[in-house]
C-alpha positions as CSV (number, residue, x, y, z in Angstrom):
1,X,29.3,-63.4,-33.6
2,X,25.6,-63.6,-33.1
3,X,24.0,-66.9,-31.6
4,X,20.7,-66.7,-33.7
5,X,18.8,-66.1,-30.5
6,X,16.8,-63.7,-32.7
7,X,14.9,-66.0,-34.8
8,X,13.8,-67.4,-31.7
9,X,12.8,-64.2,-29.9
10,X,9.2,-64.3,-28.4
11,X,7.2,-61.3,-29.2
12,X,4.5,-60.1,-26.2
13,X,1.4,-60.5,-27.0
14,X,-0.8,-57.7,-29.0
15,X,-2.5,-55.1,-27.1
16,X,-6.3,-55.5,-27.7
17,X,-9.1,-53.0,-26.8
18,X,-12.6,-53.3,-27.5
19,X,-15.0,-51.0,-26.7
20,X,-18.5,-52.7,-26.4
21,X,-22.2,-52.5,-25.6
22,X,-23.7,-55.0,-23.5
23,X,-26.3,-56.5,-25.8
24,X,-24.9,-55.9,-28.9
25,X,-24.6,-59.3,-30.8
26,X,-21.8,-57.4,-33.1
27,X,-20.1,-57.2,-29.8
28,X,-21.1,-60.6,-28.4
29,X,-19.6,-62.3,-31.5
30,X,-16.6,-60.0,-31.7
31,X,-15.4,-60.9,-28.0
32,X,-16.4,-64.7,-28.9
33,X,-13.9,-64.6,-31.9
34,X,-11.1,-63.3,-29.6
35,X,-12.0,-66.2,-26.9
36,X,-11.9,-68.6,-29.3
37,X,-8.7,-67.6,-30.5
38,X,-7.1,-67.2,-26.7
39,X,-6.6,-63.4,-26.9
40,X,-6.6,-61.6,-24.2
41,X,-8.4,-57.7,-24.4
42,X,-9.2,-54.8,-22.6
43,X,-13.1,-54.5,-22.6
44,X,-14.6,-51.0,-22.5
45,X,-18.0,-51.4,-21.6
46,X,-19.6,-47.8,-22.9
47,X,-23.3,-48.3,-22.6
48,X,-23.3,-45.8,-19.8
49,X,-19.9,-44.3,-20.0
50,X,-19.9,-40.7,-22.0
51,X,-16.1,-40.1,-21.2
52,X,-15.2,-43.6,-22.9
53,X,-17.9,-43.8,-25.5
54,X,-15.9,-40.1,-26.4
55,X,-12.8,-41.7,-26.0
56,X,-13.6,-44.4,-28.6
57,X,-15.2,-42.1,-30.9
58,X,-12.1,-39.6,-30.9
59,X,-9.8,-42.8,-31.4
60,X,-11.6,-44.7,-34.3
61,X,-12.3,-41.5,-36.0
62,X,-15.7,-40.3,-35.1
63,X,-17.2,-44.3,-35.4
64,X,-20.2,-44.3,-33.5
65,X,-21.2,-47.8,-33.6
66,X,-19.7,-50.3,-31.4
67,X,-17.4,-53.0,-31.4
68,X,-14.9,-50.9,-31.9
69,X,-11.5,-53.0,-31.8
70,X,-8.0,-51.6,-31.6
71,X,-5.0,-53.6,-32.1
72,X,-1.9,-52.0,-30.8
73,X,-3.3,-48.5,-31.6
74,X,-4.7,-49.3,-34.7
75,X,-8.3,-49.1,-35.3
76,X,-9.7,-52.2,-36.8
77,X,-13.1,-51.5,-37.0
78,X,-15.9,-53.4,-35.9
79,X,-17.0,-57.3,-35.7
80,X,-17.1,-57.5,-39.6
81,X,-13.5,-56.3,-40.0
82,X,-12.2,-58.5,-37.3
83,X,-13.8,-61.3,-39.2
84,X,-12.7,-60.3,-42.4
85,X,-9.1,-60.2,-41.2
86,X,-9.5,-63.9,-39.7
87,X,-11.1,-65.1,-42.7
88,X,-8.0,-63.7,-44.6
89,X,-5.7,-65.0,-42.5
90,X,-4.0,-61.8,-41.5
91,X,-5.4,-61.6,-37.4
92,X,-3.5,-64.0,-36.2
93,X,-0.1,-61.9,-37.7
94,X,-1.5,-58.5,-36.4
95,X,-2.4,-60.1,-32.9
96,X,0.9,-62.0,-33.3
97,X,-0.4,-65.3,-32.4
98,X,1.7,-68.5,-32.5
99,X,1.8,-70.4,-36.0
């Protein structure tokens, strides 16, 4: 018989990757949105990195333009998707953040 343990079971947290340019205020706001929020990301920093500006491009499809977020995989797009997804109430689910 099964104790129920399962609809207490603790998920790990998302895996977040954002690749970024220094001065971008797309970026700026993007990572501020995360902090408020308490997520913790991988930062990419590709102002002078080729091999992971290529990297990000190849992952979110040939995007050029940065923020370029990844949740779990999945390509979210840049800040205004993010924000889109918060203002719909559908981050917190994908990032799998505590009710």
């Amino acid at each position: 018989m099964e104790s129920g343990q399962d609809a207490f079971e603790v998920k790990p947290p998302a895996k977040v990757e954002i690749y970024t340019y220094r001065f971008s205020s797309d970026c700026i706001l993007a990572k501020g949105l995360l902090d408020r929020l308490g997520v913790s990301y991988n930062e990419f920093i590709i102002d002078d990195d080729e091999i992971n500006k290529e990297v990000m491009m190849k992952r979110s499809g040939g995007r050029t333009s940065a923020p370029q977020i990844f949740i779990d995989g999945i390509t979210i797009g840049g800040y205004v998707e993010l924000q889109k997804l918060n203002t719909a109430g559908e981050l917190a689910a994908l990032l799998r953040l505590a009710a």
